[in-house]
C-alpha positions as CSV (number, residue, x, y, z in Angstrom):
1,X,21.2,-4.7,-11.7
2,X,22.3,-1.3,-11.2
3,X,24.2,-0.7,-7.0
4,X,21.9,1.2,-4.8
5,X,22.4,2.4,-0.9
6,X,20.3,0.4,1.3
7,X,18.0,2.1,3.4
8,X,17.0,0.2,6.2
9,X,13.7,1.3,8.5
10,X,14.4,2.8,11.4
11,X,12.4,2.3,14.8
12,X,12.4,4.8,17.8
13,X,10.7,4.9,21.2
14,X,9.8,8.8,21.1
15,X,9.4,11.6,19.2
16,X,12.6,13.4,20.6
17,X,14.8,10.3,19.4
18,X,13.2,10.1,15.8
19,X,14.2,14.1,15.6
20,X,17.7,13.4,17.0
21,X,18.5,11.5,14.0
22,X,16.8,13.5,11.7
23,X,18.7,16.4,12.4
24,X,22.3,15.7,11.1
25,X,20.3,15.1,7.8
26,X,19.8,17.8,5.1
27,X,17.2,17.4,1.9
28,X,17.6,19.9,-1.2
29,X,15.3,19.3,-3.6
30,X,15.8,20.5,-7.4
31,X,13.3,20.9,-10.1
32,X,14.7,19.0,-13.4
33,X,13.9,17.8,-16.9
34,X,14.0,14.1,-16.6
35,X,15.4,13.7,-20.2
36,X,18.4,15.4,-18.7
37,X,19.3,13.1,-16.6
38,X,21.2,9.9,-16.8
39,X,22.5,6.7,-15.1
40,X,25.9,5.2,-15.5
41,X,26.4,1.6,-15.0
42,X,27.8,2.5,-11.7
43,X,24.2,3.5,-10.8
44,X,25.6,6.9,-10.2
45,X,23.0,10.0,-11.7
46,X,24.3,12.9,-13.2
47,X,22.6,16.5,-14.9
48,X,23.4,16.9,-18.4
49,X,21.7,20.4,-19.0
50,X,22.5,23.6,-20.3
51,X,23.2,25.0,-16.3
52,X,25.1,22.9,-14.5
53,X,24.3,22.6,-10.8
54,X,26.6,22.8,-8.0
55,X,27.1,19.1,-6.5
56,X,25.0,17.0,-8.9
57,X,27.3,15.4,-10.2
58,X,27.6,11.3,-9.8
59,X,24.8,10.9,-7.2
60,X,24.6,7.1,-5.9
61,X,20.7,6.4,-5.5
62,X,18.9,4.8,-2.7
63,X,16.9,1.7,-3.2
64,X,13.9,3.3,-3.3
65,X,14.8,6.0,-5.7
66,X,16.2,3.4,-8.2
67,X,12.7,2.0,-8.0
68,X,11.3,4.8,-8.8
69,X,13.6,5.6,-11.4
70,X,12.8,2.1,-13.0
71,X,9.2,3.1,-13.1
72,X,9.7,6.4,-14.8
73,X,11.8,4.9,-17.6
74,X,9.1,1.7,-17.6
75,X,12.1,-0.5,-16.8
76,X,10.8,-4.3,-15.5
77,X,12.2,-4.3,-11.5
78,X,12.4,-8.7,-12.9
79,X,14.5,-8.3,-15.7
80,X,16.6,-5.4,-14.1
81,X,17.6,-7.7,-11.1
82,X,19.0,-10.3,-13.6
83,X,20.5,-7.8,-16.2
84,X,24.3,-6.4,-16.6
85,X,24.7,-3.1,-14.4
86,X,25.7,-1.9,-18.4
87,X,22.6,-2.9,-19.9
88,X,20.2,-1.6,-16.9
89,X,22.1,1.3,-17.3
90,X,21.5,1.9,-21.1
91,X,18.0,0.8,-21.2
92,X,17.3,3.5,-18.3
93,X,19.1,6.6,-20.3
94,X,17.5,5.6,-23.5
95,X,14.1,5.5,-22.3
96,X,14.6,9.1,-20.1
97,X,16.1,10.9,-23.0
98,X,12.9,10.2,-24.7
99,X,10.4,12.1,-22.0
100,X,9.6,15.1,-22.1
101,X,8.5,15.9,-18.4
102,X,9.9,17.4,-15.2
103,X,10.6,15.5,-11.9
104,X,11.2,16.8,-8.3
105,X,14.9,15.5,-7.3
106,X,15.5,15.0,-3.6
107,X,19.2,15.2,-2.4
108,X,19.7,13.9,1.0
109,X,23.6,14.7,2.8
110,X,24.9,14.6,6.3
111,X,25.1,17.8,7.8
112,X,28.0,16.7,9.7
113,X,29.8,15.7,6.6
114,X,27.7,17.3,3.7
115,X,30.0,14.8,1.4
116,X,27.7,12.1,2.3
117,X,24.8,12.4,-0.1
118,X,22.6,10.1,-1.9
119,X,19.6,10.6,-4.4
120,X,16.6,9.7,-1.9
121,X,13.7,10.1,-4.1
122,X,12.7,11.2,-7.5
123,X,8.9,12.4,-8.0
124,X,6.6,13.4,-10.5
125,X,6.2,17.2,-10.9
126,X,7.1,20.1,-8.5
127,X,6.4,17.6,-5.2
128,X,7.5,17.7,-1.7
129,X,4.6,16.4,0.3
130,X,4.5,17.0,3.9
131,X,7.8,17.3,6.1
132,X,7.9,14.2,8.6
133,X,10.1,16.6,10.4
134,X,7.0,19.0,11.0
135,X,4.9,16.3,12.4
136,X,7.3,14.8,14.5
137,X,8.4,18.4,16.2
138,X,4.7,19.0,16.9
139,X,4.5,15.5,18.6
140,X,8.1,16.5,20.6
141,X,6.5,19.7,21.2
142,X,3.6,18.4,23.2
143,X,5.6,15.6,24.7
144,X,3.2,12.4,23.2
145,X,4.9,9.3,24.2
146,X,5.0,7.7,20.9
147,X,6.6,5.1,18.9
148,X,7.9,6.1,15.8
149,X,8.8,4.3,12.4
150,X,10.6,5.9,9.6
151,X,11.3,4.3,6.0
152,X,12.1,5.6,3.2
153,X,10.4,9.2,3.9
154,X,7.1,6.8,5.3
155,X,6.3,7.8,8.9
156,X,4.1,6.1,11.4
157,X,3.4,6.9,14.1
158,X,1.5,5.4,17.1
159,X,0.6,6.9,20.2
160,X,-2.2,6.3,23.0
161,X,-2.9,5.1,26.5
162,X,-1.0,2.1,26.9
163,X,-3.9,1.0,29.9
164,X,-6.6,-1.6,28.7
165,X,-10.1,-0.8,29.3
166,X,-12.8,-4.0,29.6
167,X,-15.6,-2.7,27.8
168,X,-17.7,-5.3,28.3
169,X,-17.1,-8.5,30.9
170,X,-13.5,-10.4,29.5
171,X,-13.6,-7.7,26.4
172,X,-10.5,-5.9,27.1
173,X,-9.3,-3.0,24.4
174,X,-6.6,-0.4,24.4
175,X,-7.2,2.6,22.2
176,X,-4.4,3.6,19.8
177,X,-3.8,6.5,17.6
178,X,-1.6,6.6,14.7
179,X,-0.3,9.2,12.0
180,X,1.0,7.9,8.0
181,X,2.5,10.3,6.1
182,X,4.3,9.9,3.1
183,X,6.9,12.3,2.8
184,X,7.6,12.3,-1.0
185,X,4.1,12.5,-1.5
186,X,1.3,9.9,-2.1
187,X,1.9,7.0,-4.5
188,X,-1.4,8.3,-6.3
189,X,-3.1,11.7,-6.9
190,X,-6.4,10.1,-4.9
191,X,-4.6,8.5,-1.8
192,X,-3.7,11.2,1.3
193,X,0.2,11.9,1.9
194,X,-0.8,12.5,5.5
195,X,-3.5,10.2,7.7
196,X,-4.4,10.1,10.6
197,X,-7.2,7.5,12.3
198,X,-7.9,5.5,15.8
199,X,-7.8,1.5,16.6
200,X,-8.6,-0.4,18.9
201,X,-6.3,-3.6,20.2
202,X,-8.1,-6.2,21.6
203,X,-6.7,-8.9,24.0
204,X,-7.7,-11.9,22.4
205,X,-5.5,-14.4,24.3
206,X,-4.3,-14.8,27.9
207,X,-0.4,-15.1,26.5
208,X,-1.1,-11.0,25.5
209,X,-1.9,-11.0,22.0
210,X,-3.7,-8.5,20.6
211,X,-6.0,-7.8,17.7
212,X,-5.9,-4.8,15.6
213,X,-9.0,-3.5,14.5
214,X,-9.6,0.4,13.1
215,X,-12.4,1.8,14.5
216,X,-12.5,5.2,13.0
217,X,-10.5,7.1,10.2
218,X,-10.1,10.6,11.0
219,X,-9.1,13.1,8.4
220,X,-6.4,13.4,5.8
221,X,-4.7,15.8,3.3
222,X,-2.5,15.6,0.3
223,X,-1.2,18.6,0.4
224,X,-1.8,21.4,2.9
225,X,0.3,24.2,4.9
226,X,1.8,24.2,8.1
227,X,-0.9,25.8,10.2
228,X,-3.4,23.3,8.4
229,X,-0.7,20.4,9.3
230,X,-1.0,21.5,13.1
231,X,-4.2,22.0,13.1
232,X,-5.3,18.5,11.7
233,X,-2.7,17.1,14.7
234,X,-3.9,19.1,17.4
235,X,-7.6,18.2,16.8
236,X,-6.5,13.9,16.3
237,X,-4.0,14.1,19.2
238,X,-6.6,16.0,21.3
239,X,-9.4,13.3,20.6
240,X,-6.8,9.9,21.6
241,X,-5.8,11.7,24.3
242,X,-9.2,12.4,25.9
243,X,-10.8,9.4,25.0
244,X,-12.6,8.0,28.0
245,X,-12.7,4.4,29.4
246,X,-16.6,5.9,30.1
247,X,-17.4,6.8,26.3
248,X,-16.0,3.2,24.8
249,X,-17.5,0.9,27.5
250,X,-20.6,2.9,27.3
251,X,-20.7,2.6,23.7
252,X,-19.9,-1.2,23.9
253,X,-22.7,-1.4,25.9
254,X,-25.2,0.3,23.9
255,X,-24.0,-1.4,20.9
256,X,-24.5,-4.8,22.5
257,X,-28.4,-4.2,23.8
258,X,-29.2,-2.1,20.3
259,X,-30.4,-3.9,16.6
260,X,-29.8,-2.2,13.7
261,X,-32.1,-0.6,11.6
262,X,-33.1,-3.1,8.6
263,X,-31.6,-0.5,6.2
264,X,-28.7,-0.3,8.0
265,X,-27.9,-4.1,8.5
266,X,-28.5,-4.8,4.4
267,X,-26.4,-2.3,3.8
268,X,-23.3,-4.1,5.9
269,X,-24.1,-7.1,5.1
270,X,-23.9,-6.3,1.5
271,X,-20.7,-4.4,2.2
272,X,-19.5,-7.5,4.0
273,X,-20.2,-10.2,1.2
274,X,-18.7,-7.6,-1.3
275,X,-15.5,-8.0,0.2
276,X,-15.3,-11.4,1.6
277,X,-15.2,-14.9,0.8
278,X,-18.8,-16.2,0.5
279,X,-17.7,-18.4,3.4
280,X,-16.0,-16.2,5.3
281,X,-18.9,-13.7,4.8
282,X,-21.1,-16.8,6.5
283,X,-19.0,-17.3,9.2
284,X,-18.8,-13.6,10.5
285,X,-22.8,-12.7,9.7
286,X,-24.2,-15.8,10.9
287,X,-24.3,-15.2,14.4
288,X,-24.7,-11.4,13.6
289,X,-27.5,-9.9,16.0
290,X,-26.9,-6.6,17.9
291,X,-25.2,-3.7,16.5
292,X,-22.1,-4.7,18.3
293,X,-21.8,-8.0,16.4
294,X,-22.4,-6.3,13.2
295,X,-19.4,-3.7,14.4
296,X,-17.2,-6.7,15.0
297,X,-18.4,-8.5,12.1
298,X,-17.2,-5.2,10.1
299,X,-14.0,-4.3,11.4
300,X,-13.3,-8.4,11.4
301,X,-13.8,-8.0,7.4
302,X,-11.7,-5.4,7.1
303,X,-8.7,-7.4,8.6
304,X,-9.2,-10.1,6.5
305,X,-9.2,-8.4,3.1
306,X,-6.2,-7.4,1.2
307,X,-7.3,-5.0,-1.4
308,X,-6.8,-1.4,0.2
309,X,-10.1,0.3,-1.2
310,X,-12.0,-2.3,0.0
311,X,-10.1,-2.5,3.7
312,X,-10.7,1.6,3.5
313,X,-14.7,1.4,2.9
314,X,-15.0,-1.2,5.9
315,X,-13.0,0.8,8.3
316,X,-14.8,4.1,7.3
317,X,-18.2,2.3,7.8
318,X,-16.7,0.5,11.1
319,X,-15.9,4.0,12.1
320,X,-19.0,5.6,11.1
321,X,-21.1,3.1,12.5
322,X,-19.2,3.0,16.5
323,X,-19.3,6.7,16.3
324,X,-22.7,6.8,16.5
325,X,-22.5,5.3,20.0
326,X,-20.0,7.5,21.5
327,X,-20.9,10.1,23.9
């Protein structure tokens, strides 16, 4: 298999410390033919076109752009981590000289010592998805005490009041924000670069262990400009942050005395054996009642499911259905 630079994730306690490391780093992106480029067995890229271009010349990739390169050239990730570096190298530049598209090339170098550069991602078209820089000098901006994860151009971010609130008698919850954005773009054309949505964590043992649950999904974008970046932020950030104790234990407590419409419950119940286990679907409806069962009943689903669509639809309908209660 073919060398790569390991690029570990990266874990910071604020916004401000994410951005400190973020600024000795420089990205240049470059539009290219992908048939003109090539891989030699030192897994170093170079440009073969008609213009050459100043300092693309024997590139070491990242891990995750050498993944990404395997895709491209339909190279097997097996068979290329038990091949020669020669022969991963060969069957790479045989099958890029062959297609006939253009990929965005990202360049990442120090700016403290511009030598330092790597290939850190190679995308599809004329791509750049939404800058994690952007997001994470809005959050410095407003000062959100946040903790941030960065790998390999994925950001989360999770932010909220770190109090719990008992919504109902030994029911205690701590509402969370959080922020995904994929840098490079989204994997596919129909899933958002940036997200952003609102959990709950529920102490479920006296040692402190929590739950995660997602309550609601708020809105997300693909592609959008700056103002539309900020404004999406501003209106999420705005919502965590003035979330009342009032409005969730109030909304606990109308979901506990309320039963859903008939409609209503089929429909989650139907939504619930769709996605679930016939047993597993048993052992969450059962006991199913008030509206707050069937809410728990939902957002239990959607933890215990692994396909993302289906994880998606629970958590939109969890979302959907708590909202209703909220003041």
């Amino acid at each position: 298999m073919l060398p790569a630079i390991t690029k570990r994730r990266m874990e910071f306690s604020s916004p401000t410390s994410a951005l400190s490391h973020l600024s000795d780093i420089c990205l240049k992106r470059q539009v290219l033919s992908i048939s003109n480029l090539t891989i030699n067995e030192n897994g170093l890229m170079n440009y073969g076109g008609t213009m050459p271009i100043d300092g693309f010349k024997d590139l070491p990739l990242s891990d995750f752009a050498l993944s990404q390169i395997n895709d491209l050239a339909k190279v097997n990730s097996s068979w290329a981590n038990n091949t020669t570096q020669e022969l991963h190298s060969h069957s790479i530049n045989e099958q890029l000289k062959r297609q006939e598209f253009g990929v965005t090339v990202v360049v990442e170098a120090k700016k403290s010592d511009p030598s330092q550069k790597h290939v850190a991602a190679i995308l599809v078209g004329e791509r750049t998805g939404i800058s994690n820089l952007s997001i994470l000098q809005y959050l410095a901006m407003r000062e959100i005490d946040a903790n941030i994860l960065l790998d390999n151009g994925f950001l989360n971010v999770h932010f909220g009041n770190p109090l719990t609130i008992e919504a109902l008698p030994e029911d205690n919850i701590r509402v969370v924000g959080y922020i995904n954005n994929e840098q490079w773009g989204a994997k596919s054309r129909n899933q958002p670069s940036l997200e952003t949505g609102l959990y709950t964590l529920r102490l479920v043992c006296t040692n402190g262990a929590y739950s995660r649950r997602n309550i609601t999904k708020g809105s997300s974008m693909a592609w959008a400009s700056a103002p539309q970046v900020e404004k999406l932020l501003e209106s999420h950030v705005n919502r965590v942050q003035k979330f009342q104790e009032g409005s969730l234990k109030n909304a606990a407590i109308a979901m506990s005395n309320a039963i859903p419409e008939d409609n209503e419950r089929k429909q989650i119940i139907r939504l619930i054996q769709k996605s679930v286990t016939e047993v597993q679907s048993a052992q969450l409806l059962d006991s199913a009642n008030t509206s707050y069962d069937f809410w728990n009943a939902i957002t239990a689903a959607a933890n215990l499911v692994n396909n993302s669509t289906k994880r998606r639809q629970l958590q939109i309908q969890g979302g959907a259905f708590l909202d209703k209660f909220l003041d």
